[in-house]
Structures are given as C-alpha cells and as structure tokens.
N, C-alpha and C positions, 0 to 999 in steps of 0.2 A: 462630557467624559473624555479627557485627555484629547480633545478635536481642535484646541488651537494652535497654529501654524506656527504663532513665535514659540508658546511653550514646549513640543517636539523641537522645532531646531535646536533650543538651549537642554532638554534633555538628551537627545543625540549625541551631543559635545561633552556633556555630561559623562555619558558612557563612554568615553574615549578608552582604551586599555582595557573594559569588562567584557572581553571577549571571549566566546569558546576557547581558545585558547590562553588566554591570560588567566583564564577562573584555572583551566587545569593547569597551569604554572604555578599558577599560590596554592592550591589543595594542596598539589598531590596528586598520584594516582590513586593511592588509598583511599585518601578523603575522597576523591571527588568519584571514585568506583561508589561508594557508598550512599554518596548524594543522590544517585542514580537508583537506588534502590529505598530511598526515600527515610537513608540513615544519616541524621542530621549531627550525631555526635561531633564524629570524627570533624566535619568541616565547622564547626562552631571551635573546636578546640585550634585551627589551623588557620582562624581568623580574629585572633585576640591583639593585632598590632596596632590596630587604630587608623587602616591607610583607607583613601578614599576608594579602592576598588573595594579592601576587604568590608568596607560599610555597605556596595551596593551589593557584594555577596550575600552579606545578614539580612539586610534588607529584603530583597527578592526573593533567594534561593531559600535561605534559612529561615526568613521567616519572624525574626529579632524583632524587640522593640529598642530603639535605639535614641542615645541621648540628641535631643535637636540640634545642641551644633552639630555634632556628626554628622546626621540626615543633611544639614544645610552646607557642612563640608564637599560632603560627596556628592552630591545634584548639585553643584555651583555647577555652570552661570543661572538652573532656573530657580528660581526663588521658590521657599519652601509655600508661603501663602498661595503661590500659583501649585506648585503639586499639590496640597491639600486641595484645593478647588478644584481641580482637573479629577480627581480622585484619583489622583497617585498614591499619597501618603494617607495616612488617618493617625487621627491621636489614640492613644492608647494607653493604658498608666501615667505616667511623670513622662513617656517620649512619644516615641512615631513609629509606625510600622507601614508597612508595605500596604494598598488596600491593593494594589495589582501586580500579575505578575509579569516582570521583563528579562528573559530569558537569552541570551545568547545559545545560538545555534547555529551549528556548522555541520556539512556535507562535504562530498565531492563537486558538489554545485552549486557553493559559495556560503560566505558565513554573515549571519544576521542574527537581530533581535526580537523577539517576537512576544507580542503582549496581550494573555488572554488573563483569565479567575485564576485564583489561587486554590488549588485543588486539596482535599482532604489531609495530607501528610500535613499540612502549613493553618487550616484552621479549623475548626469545629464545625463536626456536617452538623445538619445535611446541608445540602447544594443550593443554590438558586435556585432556584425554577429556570431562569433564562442563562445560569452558566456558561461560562463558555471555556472549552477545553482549550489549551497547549500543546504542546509536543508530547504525541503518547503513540503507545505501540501499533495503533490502526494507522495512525496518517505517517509515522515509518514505513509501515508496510506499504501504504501506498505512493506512496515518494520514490519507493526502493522498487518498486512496477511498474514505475510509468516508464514510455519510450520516448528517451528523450533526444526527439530529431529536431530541427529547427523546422519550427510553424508561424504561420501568417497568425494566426490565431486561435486562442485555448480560452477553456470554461472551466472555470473549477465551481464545479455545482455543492451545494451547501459549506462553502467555503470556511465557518470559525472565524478563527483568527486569524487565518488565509496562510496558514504552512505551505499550503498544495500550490498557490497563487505565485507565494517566494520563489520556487523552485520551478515554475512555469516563467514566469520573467526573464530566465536566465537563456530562454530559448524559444521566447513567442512574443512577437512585434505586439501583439495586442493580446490582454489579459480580461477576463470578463468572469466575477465573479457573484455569484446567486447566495441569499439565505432570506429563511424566513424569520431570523432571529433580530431585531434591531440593534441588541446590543453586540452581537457578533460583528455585524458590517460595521458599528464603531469601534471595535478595538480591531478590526483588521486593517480597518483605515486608518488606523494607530500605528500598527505594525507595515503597513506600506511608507508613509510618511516616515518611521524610523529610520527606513532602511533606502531611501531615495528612489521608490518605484512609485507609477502610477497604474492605478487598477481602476475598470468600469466596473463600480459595486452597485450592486441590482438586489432590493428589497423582493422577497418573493419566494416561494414554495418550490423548489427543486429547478425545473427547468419552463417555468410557466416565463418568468420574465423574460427567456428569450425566443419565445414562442416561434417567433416566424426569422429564426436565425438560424445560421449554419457555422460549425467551426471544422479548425483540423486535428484537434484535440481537446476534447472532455476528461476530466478527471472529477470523481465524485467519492468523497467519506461520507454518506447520510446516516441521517439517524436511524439506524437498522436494526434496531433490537425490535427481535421478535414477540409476539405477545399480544393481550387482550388492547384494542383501542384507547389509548391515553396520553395524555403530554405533560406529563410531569417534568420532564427535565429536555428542554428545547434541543439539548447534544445527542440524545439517546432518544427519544421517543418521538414517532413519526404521525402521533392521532388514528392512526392504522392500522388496523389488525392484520395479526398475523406476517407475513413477509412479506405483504402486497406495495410495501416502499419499492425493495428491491424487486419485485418484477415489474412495476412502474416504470423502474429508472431504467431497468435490461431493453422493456418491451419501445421505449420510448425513443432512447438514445440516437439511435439507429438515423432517426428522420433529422436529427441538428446535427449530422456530419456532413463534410463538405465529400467529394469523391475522394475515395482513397483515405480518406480519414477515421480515427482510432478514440474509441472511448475507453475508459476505463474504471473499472466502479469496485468499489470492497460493497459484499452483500453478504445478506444472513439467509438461509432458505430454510425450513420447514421439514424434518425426515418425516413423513405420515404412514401410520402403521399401515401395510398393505399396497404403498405405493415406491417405487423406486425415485429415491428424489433426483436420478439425473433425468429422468423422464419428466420431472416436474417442473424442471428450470427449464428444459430442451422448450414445454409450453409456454414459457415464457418471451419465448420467440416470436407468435403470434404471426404477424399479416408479411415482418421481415427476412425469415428464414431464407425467400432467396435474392443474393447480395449481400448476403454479412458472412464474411468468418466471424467466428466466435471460438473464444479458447474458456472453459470455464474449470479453474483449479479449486477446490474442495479442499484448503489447507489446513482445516481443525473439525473437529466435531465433538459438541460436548451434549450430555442428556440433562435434561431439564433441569436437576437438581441444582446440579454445577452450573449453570446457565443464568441459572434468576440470583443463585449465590455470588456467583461474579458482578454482575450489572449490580444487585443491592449494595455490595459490598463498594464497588468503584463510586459508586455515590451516599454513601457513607448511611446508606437506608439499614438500620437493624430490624423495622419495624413484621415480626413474625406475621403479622396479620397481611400485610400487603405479599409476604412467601408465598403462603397458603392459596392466596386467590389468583397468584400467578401461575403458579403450578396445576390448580385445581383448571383453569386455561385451558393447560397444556393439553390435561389428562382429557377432558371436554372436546378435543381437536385432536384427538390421538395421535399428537406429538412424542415421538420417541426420541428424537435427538434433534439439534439446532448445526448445521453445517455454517461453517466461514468460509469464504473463497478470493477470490480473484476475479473478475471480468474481465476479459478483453474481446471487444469486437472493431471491427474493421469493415465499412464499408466499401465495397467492390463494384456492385453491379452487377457478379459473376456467377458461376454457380457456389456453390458456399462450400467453404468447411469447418464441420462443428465437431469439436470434442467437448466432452463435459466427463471429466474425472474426478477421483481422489487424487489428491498429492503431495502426501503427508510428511514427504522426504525432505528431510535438512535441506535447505538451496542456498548456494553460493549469492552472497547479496551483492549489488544490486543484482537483481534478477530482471530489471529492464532491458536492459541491450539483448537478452535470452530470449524473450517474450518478442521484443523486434527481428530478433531470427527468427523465429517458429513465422513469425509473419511476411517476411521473405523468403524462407524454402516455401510456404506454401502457395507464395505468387508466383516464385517458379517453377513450382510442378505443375502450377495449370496449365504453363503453356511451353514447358520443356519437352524436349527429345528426348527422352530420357536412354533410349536405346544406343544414341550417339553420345550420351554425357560419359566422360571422364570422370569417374568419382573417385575420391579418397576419404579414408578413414580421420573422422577428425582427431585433433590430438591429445584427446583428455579422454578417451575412450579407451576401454579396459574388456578383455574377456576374463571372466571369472568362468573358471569349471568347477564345480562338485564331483568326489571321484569318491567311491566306496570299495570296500574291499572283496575281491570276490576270488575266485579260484586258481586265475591267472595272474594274479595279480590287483593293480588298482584298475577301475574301470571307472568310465565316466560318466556320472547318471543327469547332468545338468550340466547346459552353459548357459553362459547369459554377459551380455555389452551391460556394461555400466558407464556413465559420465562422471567426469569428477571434475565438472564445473558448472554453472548455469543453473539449471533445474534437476540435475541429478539422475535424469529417467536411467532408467533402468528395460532391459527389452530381453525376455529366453531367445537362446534361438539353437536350432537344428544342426545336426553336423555340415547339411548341405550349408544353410547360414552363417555358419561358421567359414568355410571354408570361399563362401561369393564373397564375405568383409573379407578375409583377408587378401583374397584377390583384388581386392579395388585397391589400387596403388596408385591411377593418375595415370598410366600408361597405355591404359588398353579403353576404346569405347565399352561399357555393358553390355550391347548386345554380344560384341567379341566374347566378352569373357562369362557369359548365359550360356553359351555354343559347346566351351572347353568344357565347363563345368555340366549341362545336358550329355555330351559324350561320356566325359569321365565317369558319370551314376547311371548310365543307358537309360537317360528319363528326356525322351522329346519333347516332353510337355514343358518342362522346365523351361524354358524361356519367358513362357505367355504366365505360368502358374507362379512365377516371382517376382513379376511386375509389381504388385500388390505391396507384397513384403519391402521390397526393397523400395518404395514408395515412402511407404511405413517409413522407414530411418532415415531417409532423406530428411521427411518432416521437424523426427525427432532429433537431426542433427548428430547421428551416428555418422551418417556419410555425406560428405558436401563434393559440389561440383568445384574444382580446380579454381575456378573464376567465379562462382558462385556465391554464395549467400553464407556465411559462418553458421556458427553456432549461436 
C-alpha cells in the first residue's frame, strides 16, 4: 500500500503546486471555508477548468470520479497502473477516483502532505475497522498544546497517519512513533516519505514498544473513546473499558521521560455519579505523584447521550441497536458525563505541582508556548525568593469590576484579572489584591511592597498571609518576574 520508494518520489513531484496554499488560491476563501465544513458544492463548482492541480483537488479533497487521462495528467511522472497498485487510485464507473486521501497541510510549523482514509463526507460508511484518521479536531488540538522546545528526542504514541510526528520533526533530532494499527504505520510511512522525514515506526499497543526507553517529549491522541470493552474501529476504540486507556497512558508516561521531560496526552475520563472526577484523574497518578507536575485542563464535557451520538455519528454507525447498549453501559456504571481534556506532565524529581481543573474558556491558539509558561513559573517558584522578586503585571491582563447601584452612588461588588491571551484564566480578587497587582510595577522587591500595603490596612499578618495568593498569579501568569518566565 503506497510503500514504494520510486512510486512516492514520482507522486511527491506529482504534487508540485497542491499545496495548502495553492488549494486556497484556486478555491477561494468561500469554497475552500466550506470544504472545511465538509461542503463540497462550492469547491466542485471552483474546479471545472481542467488543470492538473484542479484534478488532484477532485480527486482527493472532493472526492470526483475523474476521466483517466485526467487522473494520468495530474499524477504524471507516476503512472496510473502504479497508483492503482499502490492503492492510490481505484476504478470506479467509466473513470478513477481517489481510493486514498492526500491532503495538504499547513501550520506555523511547516506545510505538508499527509495521507490517511478517506472519511465519511467522501464515501459511504461505515468505516473500516482498521481506518485510519487525517487531520481532524483532536490532533489540532493536540498539535496546538504541545511545547514546542527543541528536543533530543520525541514519541508520538498512537501515532495514525503521523500528523503529531510532522510537527515533532520540526523540533526533535529523533522521532519515534508507536501504533497498534498496521495499516496506520503504512500510511504514516507514506506520509513521512511524502514529506522528506524519517520516523523510527514501532508496531505495538501504546507505549509497550518502547518499553525500556526514555524521551524528552511524548505526545499521544489514543483511542480514548469511553465505553464498554470493544474494537471496532482501530482510531477510536481501545478494547478497554471504560477510561482505563487514558489512565494507562497518565499513570504510565511519567517512567519514558528523560529528566526534565514533558508528556502530553488528549484523554476522555469517566464523571461517576457520587464521585468528583478531578479526584478521579488526581488517582490516576498512582506510585508518581511525587516528581511530576501535572497540569490537567477539562476542555468539554458532554452526557452520554451526546457522547455515543457523536462517536456513532463520526463513523458513520446509524445502527440504533449498538446506541442502546452503549448508553445502557453508561447508565450500568453511573456514567453521568464524559470529560475531554488536555494532559501535561513534566517530570522533575521535585516536589510536584498538580492542578486538575475545568477550562472551558475560549483560548487563544496555539495554546503551547502558554502550557510551557505555566511550566516555567512553576519551576521558578520552587526555587524563587519570591520576597526579593521584582514582579510586574503581565500585559494582556485586565481588571474587570462589577459596580451595582446603591445609595451613594455606584459601589463595587466584584473584581476580578482577566487574561486576554494564552489560556484566558481568569482569578476574583480582594480590594487588598487589587491594590498588591497594581502595585507590582518592577520597581520595588515584594516583600517592600507587602510592608507598604500591611501598614496601609493595619494588617501584620499580611506579608506571610499573601504569600499563597500572590504565588497563585505568578503560576497563572498574572504577575511575572522582570527576568522571568512570561506567560
């Protein structure tokens, strides 16, 4: 399947000009806004000239069966009997159509092609069994959360069609990626060979094949969908009940990092009636709780209904019967709602710090470089003076008041920092908190200005009793030190 060396080099060449950017030059932004939303009108009308891009547009994106010279116009120099063999092309009516999809894709971290299934918009479900996903909203999201520093070396655990791997190349001398899928590690070995990278591809079940290895970066999209033990569809389904992938991969990660080193995992967890689920993932931690920070963001949460209607729907399953017994599952495990999140941990050695929140709040994308702050204020407040630090207000931070009307006038019942970059947090705070952020300007030590502000409220305590708080913002990147660590 598409594994020979000459027929990649001549499809490569192939694609010359089908690029993220050249597809949005001939669309359009209309069309190609629409393509994105899996509305093929607009771009079939926007591709009637006959050029060899707009063929591999039809082809690919749209989905067309197309007359064979054409197909043989536009894949020149590889010859159409070698695409049909490779299982590029398939016959289909009187022409050809696409039997795989190759996509261009582009970030802020370079533009590539990338060649997984052709997904329900483009042919009649249901799925394969062994499908293999493309570019879709989980491995955005996790692409758009990784920290991307340069490393010795990265894992991208259940790798696909190796999106995560693309975007690890661009900043790790060695690449090393895992699936238990056969046909995934060939079309991602498809999609490296497109795009001029080489990847160590490891057959194997999450992190088993590198058993006795260490990196400096993990990244992992598993197959996380919650629910009764089954494998129906190799992208989604983990043979494992319930969320026990994702605390597998939380509990596990921890021991293949090098010192200093950062994993990162999208996970599904479990709301069980009568338990709190940040208590539930916190267990997840297991024997590593100390030496790991751990950041754990709660970005969705949907109830079961919505839950199993999404996943059916994403693989094109209408079959009511298999609803019922997913739900009936749920209802069996007193499943109340299915959380999405974010993982990041980091090993230390240290003492740890663990948040596990919701975080439902719009964030400015990428949200990586945000997530590698939070991971440097926190390495610097382990071992900061914080009483001698100079801190300032970062510069995308805002006080909002709430003022209601009362007898003198307005009064003011609420303040509260807000961010308007990165993760968006949000923190109330007190007149006294108010009035310590705006005193941090850069020019005075804290403990200085703890001293002004304990005389100013006749509160002694105040020094020792704010430590805490103003800890707090530092983390969240309300306050940085001068020479510090950003947002």
């Amino acid at each position: 399947m598409l594994d020979d060396a000459d027929d990649l080099a001549r499809l490569r060449e192939a694609l010359t000009g089908y690029t993220y950017d050249g597809v949005v030059a001939l669309l359009g932004p209309v069309a190609h806004a629409a393509l994105g939303r899996a509305e093929l009108l607009p771009g079939l009308r926007a591709t009637t000239g006959g050029t060899r891009v707009e063929t591999l547009v039809r082809l690919f994106l749209l989905g067309t069966t197309e007359p064979e010279p054409a197909a043989a116009k536009a894949l020149a120099p590889l010859p159409l009997d070698r695409a049909l063999a490779s299982g590029l092309l398939e016959r289909h009516d009187d022409g050809l159509r696409a039997a795989l999809d190759v996509r261009p894709y582009a970030t802020d971290d370079g533009h590539w092609w990338v060649v997984s299934d052709l997904g329900t918009d483009l042919r009649p479900p249901p799925l394969r069994p062994d499908h293999v996903l493309g570019v879709g909203g989980a491995s955005l999201t996790l692409a758009q959360a990784t920290v991307r520093r340069p490393v010795d070396s990265a894992l991208d655990v259940g790798t696909g069609c190796g999106v995560q791997a693309l975007h690890l190349s661009g900043h790790a001398a060695r690449v090393v990626a895992t699936d238990r899928n056969p046909r995934a590690l060939a079309l991602a070995r498809a999609t490296a060979a497109l795009n001029g990278v080489t990847w160590d591809l490891r057959p194997g079940d999450l992190l088993a094949p590198v058993a006795a290895e260490a990196f400096d970066l993990i990244v992992a999209n598993p197959p996380f969908v919650v629910g009764p033990a089954r494998d129906d569809y190799a992208y989604r389904d983990s043979g494992v009940a319930g969320d026990a992938v994702s605390e597998r991969l939380v509990r596990d990660a921890p021991a293949h990092l090098t010192d200093g080193g950062v994993a990162q995992l999208l996970a599904n967890w479990m709301h069980v009636r009568g338990a709190d689920w940040r208590e539930r993932v916190a267990g997840w931690a297991g024997g590593w709780l100390d030496g790991v920070d751990a950041l754990v963001l709660q970005r969705e949460v949907q109830d079961p209904a919505e839950y199993v209607a999404t996943w059916l729907r994403d693989a094109g399953d209408t079959s009511p019967e298999r609803a019922h017994a997913w739900l009936d599952w749920f209802a069996a495990n007193d499943v109340e709602a299915v959380g999405f999140g974010i993982v990041t941990l980091r090993r230390t050695g240290e003492t740890p710090t663990v948040r596990i929140e919701d975080a439902p709040q719009p964030v400015a994308q990428p949200i990586g470089p945000h997530l590698a702050g939070w991971l440097d204020r926190v390495a610097w407040l382990r071992d900061a003076d914080l009483g001698a630090a100079r801190l300032t207000v970062a510069g995308h931070v805002t006080l909002e008041q709430v003022a209601t009307a009362g007898a003198e006038g307005w009064e003011v019942a609420a303040q509260a920092l807000r961010q308007h970059a990165g993760l968006r947090w949000r923190g109330e705070v007190d007149p006294i908190g108010v009035a310590l952020v705006g005193a941090c300007d850069g020019t005075r030590p804290l403990g200085e200005v703890l001293a002004v502000l304990a005389a100013a409220y006749d509160a002694d305590d105040l020094p020792a009793a704010a430590l805490p708080a103003v800890r707090h913002l530092v983390e969240r990147g309300f306050l940085s030190p001068p020479d510090g660590p950003g947002p």
